[in-house]
py3Dmol code that shows the C-alpha trace and the ligand (Angstrom):
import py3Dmol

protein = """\
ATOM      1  CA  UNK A   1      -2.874  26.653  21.668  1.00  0.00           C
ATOM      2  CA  UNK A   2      -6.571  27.741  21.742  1.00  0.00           C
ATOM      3  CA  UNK A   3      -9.806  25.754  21.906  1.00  0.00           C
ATOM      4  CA  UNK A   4     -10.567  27.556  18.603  1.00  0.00           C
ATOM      5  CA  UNK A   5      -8.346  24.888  16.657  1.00  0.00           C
ATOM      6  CA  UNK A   6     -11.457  22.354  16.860  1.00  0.00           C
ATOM      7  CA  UNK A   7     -14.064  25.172  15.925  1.00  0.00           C
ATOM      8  CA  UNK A   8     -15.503  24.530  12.594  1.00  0.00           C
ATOM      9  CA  UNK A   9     -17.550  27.761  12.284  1.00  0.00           C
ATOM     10  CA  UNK A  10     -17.655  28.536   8.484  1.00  0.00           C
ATOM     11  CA  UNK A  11     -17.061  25.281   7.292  1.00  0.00           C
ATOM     12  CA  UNK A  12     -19.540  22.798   5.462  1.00  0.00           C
ATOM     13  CA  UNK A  13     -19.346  19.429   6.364  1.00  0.00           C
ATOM     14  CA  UNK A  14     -20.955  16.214   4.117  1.00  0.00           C
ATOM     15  CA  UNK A  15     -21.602  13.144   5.790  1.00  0.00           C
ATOM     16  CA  UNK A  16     -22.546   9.796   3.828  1.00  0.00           C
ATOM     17  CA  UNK A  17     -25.171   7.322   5.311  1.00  0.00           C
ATOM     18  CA  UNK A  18     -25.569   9.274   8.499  1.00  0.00           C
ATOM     19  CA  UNK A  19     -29.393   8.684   8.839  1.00  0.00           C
ATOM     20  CA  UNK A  20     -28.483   6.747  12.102  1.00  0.00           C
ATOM     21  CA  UNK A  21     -25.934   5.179  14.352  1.00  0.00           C
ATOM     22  CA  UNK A  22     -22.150   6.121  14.108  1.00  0.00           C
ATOM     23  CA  UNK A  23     -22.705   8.660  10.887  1.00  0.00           C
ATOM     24  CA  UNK A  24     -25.558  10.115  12.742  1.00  0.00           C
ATOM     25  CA  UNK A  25     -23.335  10.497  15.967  1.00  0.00           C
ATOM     26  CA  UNK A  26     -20.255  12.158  13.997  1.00  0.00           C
ATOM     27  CA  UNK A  27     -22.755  14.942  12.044  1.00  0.00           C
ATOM     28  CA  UNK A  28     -23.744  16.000  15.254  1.00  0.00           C
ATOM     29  CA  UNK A  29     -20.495  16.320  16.674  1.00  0.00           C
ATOM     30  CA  UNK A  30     -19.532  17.990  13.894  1.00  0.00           C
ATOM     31  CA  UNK A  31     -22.786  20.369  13.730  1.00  0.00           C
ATOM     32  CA  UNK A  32     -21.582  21.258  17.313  1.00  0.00           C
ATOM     33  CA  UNK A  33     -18.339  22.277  16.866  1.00  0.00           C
ATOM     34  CA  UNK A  34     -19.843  25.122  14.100  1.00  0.00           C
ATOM     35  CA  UNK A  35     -20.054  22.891  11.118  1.00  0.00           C
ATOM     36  CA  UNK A  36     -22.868  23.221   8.341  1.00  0.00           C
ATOM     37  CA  UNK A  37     -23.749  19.403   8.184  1.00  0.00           C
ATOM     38  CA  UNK A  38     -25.567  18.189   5.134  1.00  0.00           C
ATOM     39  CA  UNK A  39     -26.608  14.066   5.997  1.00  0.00           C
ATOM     40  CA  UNK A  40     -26.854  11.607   2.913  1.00  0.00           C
ATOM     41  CA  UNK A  41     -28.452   8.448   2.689  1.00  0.00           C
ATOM     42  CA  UNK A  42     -30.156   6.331   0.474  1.00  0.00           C
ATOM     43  CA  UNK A  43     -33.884   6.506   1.639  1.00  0.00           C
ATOM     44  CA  UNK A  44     -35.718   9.793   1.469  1.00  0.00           C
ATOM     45  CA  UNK A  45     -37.909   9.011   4.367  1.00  0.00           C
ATOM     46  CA  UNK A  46     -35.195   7.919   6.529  1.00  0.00           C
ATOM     47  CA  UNK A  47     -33.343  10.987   5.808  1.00  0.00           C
ATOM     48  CA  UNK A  48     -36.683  13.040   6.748  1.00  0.00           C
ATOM     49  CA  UNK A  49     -36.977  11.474  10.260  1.00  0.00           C
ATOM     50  CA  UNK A  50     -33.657  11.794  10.624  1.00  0.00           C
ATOM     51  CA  UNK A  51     -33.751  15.558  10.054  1.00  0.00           C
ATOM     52  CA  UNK A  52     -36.116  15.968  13.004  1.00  0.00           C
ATOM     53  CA  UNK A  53     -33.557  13.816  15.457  1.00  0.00           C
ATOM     54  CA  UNK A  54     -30.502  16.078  14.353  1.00  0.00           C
ATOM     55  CA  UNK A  55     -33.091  19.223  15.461  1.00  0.00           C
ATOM     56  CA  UNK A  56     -34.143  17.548  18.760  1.00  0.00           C
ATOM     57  CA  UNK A  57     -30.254  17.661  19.553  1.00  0.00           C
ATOM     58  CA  UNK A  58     -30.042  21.153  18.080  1.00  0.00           C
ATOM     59  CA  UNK A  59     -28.086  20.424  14.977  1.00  0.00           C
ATOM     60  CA  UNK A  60     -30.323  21.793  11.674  1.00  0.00           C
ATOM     61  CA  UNK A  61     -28.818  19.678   9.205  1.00  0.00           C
ATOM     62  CA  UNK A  62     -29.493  19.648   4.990  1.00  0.00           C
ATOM     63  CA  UNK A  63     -30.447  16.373   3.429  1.00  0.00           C
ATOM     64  CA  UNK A  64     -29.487  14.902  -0.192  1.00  0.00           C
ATOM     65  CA  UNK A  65     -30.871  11.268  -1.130  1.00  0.00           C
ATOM     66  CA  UNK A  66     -28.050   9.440  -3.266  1.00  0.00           C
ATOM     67  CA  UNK A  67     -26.413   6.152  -4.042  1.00  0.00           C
ATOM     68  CA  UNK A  68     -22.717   6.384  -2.984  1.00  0.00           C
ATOM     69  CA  UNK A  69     -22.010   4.063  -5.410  1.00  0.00           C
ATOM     70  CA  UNK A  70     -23.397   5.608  -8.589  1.00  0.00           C
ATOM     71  CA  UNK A  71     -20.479   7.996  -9.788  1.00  0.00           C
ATOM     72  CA  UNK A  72     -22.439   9.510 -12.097  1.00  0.00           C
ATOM     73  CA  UNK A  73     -25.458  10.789  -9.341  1.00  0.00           C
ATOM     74  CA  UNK A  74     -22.669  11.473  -7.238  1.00  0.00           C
ATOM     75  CA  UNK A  75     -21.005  14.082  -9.569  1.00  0.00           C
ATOM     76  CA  UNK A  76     -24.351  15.756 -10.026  1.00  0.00           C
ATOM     77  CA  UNK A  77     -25.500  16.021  -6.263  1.00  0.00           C
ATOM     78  CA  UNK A  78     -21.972  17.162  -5.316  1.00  0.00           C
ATOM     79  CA  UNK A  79     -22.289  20.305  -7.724  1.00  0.00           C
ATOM     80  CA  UNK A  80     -25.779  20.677  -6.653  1.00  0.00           C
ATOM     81  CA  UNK A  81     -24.837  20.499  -3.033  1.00  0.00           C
ATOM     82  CA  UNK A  82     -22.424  23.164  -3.812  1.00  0.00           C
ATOM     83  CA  UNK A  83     -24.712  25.369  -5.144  1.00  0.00           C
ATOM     84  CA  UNK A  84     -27.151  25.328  -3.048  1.00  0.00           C
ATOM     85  CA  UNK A  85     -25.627  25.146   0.675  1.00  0.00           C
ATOM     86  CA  UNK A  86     -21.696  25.655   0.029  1.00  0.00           C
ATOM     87  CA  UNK A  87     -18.671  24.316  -1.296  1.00  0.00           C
ATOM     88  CA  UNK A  88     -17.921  21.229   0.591  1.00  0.00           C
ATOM     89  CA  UNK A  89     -14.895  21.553   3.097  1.00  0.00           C
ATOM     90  CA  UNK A  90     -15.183  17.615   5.233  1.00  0.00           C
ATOM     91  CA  UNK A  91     -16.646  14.621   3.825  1.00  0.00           C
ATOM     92  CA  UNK A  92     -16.779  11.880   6.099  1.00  0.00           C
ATOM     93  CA  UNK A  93     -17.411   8.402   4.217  1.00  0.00           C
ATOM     94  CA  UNK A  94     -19.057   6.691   6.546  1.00  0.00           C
ATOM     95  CA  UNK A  95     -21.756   4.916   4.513  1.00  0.00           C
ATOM     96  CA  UNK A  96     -21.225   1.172   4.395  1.00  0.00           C
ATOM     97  CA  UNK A  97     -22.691  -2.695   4.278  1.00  0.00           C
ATOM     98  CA  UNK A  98     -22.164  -5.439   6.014  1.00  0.00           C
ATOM     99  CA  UNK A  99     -22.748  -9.227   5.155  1.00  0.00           C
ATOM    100  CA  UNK A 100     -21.753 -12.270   7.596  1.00  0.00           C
ATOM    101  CA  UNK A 101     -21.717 -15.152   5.867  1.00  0.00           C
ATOM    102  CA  UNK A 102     -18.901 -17.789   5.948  1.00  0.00           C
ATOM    103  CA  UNK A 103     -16.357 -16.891   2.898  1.00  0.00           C
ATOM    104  CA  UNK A 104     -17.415 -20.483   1.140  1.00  0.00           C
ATOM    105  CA  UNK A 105     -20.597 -19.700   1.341  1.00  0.00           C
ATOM    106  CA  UNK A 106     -20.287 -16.532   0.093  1.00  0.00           C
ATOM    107  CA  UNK A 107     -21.528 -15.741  -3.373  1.00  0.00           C
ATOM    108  CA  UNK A 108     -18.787 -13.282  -5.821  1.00  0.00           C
ATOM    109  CA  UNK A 109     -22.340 -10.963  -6.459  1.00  0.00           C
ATOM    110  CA  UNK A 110     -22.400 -10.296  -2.709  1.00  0.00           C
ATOM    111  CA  UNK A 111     -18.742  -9.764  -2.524  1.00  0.00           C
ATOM    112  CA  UNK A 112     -18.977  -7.574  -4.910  1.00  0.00           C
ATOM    113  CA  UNK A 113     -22.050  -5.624  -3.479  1.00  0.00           C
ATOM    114  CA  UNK A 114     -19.681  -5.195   0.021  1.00  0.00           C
ATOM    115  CA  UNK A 115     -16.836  -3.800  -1.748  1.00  0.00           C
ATOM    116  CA  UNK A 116     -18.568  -1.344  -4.005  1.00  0.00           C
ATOM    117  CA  UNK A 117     -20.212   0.077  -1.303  1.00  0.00           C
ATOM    118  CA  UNK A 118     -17.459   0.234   1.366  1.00  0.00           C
ATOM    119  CA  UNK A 119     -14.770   0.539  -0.443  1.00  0.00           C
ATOM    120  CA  UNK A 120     -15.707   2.062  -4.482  1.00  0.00           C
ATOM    121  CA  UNK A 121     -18.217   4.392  -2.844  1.00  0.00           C
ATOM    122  CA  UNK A 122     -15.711   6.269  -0.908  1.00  0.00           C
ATOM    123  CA  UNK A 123     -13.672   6.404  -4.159  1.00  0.00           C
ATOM    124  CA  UNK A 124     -16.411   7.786  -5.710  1.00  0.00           C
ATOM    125  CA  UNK A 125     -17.040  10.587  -3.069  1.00  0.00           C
ATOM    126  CA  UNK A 126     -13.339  11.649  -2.482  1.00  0.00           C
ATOM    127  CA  UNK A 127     -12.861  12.079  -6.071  1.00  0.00           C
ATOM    128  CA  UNK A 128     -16.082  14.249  -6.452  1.00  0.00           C
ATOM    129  CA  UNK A 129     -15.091  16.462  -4.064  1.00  0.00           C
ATOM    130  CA  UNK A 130     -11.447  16.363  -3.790  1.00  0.00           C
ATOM    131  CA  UNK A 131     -11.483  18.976  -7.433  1.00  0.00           C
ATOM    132  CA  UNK A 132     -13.351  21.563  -5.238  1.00  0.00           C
ATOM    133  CA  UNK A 133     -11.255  21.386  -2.685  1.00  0.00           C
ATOM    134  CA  UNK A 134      -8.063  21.699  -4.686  1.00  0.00           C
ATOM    135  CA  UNK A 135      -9.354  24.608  -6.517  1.00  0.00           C
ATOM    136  CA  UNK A 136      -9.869  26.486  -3.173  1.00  0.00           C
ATOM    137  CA  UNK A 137      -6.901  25.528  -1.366  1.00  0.00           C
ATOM    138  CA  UNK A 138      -8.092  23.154   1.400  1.00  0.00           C
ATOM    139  CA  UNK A 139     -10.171  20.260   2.604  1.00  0.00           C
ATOM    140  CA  UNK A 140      -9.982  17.472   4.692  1.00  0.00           C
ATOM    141  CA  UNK A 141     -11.594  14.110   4.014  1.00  0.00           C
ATOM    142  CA  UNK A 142     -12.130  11.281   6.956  1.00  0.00           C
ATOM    143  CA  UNK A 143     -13.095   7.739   5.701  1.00  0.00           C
ATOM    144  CA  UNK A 144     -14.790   5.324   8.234  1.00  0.00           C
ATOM    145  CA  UNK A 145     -12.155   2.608   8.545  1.00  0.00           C
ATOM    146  CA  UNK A 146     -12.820  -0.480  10.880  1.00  0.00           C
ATOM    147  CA  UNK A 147     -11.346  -2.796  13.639  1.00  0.00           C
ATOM    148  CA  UNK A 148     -11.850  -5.099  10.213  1.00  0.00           C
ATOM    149  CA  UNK A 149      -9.223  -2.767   8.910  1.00  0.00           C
ATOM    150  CA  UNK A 150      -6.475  -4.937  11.002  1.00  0.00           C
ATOM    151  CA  UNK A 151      -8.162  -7.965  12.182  1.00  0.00           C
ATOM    152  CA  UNK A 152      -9.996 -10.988  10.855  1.00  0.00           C
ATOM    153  CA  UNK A 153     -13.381 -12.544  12.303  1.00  0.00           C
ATOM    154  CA  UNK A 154     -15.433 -15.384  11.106  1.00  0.00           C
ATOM    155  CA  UNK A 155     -17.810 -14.435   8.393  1.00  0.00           C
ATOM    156  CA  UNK A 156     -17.200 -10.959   7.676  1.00  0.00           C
ATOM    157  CA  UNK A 157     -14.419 -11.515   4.968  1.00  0.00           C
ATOM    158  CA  UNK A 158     -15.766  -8.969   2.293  1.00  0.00           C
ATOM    159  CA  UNK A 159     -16.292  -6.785   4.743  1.00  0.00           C
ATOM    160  CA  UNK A 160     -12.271  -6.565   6.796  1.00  0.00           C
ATOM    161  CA  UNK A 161     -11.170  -6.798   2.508  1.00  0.00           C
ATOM    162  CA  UNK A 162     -13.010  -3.440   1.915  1.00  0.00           C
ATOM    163  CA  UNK A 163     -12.290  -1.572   5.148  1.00  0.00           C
ATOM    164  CA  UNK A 164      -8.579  -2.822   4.688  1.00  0.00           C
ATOM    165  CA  UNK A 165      -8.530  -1.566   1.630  1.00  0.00           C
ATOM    166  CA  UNK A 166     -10.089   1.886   2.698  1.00  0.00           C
ATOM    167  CA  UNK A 167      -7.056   2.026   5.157  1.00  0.00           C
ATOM    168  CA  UNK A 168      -4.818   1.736   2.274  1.00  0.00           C
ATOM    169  CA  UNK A 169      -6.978   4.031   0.015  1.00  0.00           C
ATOM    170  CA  UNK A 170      -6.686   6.473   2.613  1.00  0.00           C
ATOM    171  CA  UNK A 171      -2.818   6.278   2.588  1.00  0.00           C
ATOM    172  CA  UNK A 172      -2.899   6.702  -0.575  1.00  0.00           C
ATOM    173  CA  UNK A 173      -5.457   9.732  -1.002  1.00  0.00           C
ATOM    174  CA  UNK A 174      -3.176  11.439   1.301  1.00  0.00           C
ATOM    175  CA  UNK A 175       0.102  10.784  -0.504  1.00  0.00           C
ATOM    176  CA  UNK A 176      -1.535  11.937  -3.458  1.00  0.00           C
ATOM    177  CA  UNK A 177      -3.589  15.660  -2.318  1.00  0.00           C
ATOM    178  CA  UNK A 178      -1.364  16.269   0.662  1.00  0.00           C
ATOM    179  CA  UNK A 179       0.381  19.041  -1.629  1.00  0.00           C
ATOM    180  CA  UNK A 180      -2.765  20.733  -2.339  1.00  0.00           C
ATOM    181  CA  UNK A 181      -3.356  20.849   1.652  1.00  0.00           C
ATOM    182  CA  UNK A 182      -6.206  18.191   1.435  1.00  0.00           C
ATOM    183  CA  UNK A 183      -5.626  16.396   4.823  1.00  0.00           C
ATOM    184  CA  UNK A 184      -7.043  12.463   4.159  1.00  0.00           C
ATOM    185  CA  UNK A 185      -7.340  10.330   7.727  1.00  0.00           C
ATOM    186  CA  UNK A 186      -9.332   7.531   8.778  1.00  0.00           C
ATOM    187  CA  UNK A 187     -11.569   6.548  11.967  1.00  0.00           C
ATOM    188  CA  UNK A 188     -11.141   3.026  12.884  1.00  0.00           C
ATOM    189  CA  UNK A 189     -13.994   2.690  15.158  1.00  0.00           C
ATOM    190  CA  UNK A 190     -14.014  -0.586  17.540  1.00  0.00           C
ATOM    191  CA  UNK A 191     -17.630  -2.091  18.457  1.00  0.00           C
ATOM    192  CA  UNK A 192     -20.188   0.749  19.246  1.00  0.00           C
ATOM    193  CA  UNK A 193     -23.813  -0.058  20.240  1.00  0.00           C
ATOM    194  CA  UNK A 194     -25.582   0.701  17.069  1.00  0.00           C
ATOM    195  CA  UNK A 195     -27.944  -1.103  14.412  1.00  0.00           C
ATOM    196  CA  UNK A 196     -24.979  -2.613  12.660  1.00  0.00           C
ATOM    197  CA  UNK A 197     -24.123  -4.395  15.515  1.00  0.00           C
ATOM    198  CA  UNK A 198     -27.260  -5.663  16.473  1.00  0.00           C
ATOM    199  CA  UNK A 199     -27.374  -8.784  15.375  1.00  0.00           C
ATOM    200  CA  UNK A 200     -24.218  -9.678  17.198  1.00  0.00           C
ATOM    201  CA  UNK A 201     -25.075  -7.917  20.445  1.00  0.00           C
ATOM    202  CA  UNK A 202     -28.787  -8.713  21.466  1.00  0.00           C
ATOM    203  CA  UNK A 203     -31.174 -11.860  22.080  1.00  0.00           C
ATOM    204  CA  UNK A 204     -28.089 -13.281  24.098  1.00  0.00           C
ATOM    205  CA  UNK A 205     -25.946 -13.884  21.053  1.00  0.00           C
ATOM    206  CA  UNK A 206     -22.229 -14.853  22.471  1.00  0.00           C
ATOM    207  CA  UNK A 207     -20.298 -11.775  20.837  1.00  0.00           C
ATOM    208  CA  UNK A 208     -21.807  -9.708  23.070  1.00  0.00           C
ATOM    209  CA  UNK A 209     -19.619 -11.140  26.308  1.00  0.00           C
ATOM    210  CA  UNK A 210     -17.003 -11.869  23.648  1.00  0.00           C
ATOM    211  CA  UNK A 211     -16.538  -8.592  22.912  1.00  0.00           C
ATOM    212  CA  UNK A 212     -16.969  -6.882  26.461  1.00  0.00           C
ATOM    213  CA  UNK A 213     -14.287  -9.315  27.451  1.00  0.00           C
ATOM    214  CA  UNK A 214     -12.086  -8.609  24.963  1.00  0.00           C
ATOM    215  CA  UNK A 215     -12.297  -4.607  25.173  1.00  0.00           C
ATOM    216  CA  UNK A 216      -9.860  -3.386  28.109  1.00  0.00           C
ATOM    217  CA  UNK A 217     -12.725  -0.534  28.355  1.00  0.00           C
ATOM    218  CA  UNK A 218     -15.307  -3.038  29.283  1.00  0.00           C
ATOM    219  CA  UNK A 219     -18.349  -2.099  27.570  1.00  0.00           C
ATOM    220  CA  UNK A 220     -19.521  -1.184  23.749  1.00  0.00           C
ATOM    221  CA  UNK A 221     -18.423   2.450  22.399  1.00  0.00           C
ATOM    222  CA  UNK A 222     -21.423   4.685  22.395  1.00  0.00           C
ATOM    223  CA  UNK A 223     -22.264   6.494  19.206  1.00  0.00           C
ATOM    224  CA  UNK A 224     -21.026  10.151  20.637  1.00  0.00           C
ATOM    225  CA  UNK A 225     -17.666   8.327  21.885  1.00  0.00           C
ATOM    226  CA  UNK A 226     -16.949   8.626  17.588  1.00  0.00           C
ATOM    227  CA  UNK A 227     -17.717  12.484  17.950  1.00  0.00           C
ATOM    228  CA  UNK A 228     -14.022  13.539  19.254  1.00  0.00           C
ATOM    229  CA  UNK A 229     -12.167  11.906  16.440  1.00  0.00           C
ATOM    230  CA  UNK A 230     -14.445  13.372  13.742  1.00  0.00           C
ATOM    231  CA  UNK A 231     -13.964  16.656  15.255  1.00  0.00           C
ATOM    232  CA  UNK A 232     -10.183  16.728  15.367  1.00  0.00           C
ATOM    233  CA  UNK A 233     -10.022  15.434  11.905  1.00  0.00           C
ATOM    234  CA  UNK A 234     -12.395  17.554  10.558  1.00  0.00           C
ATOM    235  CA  UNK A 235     -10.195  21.031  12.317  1.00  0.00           C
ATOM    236  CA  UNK A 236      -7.659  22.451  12.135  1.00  0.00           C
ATOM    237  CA  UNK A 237      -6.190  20.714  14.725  1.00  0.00           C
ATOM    238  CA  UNK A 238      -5.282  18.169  12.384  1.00  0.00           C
ATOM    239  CA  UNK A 239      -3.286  20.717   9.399  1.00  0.00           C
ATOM    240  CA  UNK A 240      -0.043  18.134   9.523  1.00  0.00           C
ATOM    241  CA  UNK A 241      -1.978  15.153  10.220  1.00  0.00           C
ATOM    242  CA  UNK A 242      -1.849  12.813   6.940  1.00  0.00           C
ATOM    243  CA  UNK A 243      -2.985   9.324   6.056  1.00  0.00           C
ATOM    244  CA  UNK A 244      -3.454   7.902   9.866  1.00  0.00           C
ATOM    245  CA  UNK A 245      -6.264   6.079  11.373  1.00  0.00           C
ATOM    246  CA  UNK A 246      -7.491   6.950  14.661  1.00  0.00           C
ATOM    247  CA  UNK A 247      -8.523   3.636  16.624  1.00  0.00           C
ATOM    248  CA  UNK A 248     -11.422   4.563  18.711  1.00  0.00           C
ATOM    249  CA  UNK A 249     -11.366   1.256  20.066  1.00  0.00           C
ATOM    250  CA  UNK A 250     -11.904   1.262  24.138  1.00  0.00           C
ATOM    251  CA  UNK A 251      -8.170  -0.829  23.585  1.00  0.00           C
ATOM    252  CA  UNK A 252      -9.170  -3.887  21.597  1.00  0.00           C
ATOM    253  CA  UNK A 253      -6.287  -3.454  19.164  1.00  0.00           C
ATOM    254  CA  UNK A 254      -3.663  -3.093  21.883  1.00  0.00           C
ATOM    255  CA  UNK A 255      -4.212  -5.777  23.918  1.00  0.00           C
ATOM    256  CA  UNK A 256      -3.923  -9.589  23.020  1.00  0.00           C
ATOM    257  CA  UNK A 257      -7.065 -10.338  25.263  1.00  0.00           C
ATOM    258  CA  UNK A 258      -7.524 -11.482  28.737  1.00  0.00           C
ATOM    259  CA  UNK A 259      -5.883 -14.417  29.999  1.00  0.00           C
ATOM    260  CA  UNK A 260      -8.615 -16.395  32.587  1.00  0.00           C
ATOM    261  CA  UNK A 261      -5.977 -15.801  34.762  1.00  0.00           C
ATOM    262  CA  UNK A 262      -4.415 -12.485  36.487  1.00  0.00           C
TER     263      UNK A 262
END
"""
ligand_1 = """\
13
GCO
C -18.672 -7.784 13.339
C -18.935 -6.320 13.475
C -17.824 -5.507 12.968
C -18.100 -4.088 13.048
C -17.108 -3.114 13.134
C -16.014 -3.292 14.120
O -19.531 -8.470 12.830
O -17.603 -8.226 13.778
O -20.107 -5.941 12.878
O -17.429 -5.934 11.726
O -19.333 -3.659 12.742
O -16.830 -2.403 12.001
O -15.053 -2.328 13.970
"""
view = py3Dmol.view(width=600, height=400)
view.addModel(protein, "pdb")
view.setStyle({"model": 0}, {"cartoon": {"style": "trace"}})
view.addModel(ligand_1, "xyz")
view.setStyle({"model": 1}, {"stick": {}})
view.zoomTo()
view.show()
């Protein structure tokens, strides 16, 4: 076994909504191990500044402004993308929403909104570039799954329905293109430090102890803690692995919690 199973030198990598946080911290990772990286996002300008934080951490990184969600700007930048940087051999979904509000509150237009983005955008992607891929004889695609993909939490009901349903999309992507030697996994990350989370974590909000307590690591993920899982699923490495999610969770998922006693 050589270290060279992880080394993406060669390949081109795409990475949805990684202007910041977790997608941010995965292209990087990914630019690292060899990978081209080309960054989408919705906002021009975002995607500009970002450009010049990828180069401060030495990753030179192409940017493409689309909605993930509109299949037919999707089909065009993909081509274009291909054309003009290289066939694409990783996506990584990782763009995504979140709304908490209380399910009865919850208007059908928002629900909707959550699910097209989380869930229907990664559709979209997968089958836009899944055609290249089968033509040339490889790819691997990694969708950004959730500790919503197993568990239920007050007000984030549209949310755990999409990223369970990505964890079953992503089963089912891989039963479907494992022949044509298209590995499909998911990332389940737990709860990282990033803008997503704010909210929930700062100005003395109670999840933030709530969630320290409840992760046997102790503390929030950091952003590059995601890198190592991107990496392996992006290689090599990962030729035989098919339709799993990788839990980067500091334990949350295999633990029932801490008693307030020892
Ligand atoms: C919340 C959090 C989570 C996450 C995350 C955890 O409100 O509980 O925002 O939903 O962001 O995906 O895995």
């Amino acid at each position: 076994m050589s270290i060279k199973l992880f080394d993406l030198t060669g390949k081109c990598a795409l990475v949805t909504g990684a202007s910041h946080g977790l997608g941010m911290a995965m292209a990087v990772g990914l630019g690292q191990a060899g990978a081209k990286v080309i960054i989408n996002g919705r906002s021009r300008e975002r995607l500009e500044q970002a450009k010049r934080a990828y180069a401060e951490q030495g990753v030179e990184v192409h940017t493409y402004a689309f909605d993930v969600t509109d299949e037919q700007e999707v089909k065009k930048t993909v081509s274009e993308i291909e054309k003009e940087v290289a066939p694409i051999d990783i996506l990584v979904n990782n763009a995504g929403i979140i709304k908490r509000e209380p399910l009865l509150e919850m208007k059908a237009e928002v629900f909707r909104e959550v699910l097209d983005v989380d869930l229907t955008g990664p559709f979209i992607m997968s089958q836009a570039v899944a055609g290249g891929m089968i033509e040339r004889g490889h790819g691997k695609i990694i969708n950004i799954c959730s500790m919503m993909s197993e568990l239920g939490r007050n007000t984030v009901g549209a949310y755990a329905a999409a990223k369970g349903g990505l964890k079953m999309l992503t089963r089912n992507m891989a039963t479907e293109w494992a022949k044509h030697n298209i590995q499909v996994n998911g990332i389940g990350p737990g709860y990282f430090a990033t803008s997503q989370t704010a909210p929930i974590r700062e100005g003395g909000h109670p999840l933030n102890d709530f969630i320290i307590d409840r992760t046997p690591a102790g503390k929030w993920g950091e952003p590059e803690e995601l890198a190592g899982a991107a990496i392996f699923l992006a290689s090599e490495a990962s030729n035989f692995v098919n339709g799993i999610i990788v839990y980067v969770d500091g334990g949350i998922l295999s633990t029932i919690g801490k008693p307030r006693f020892e």
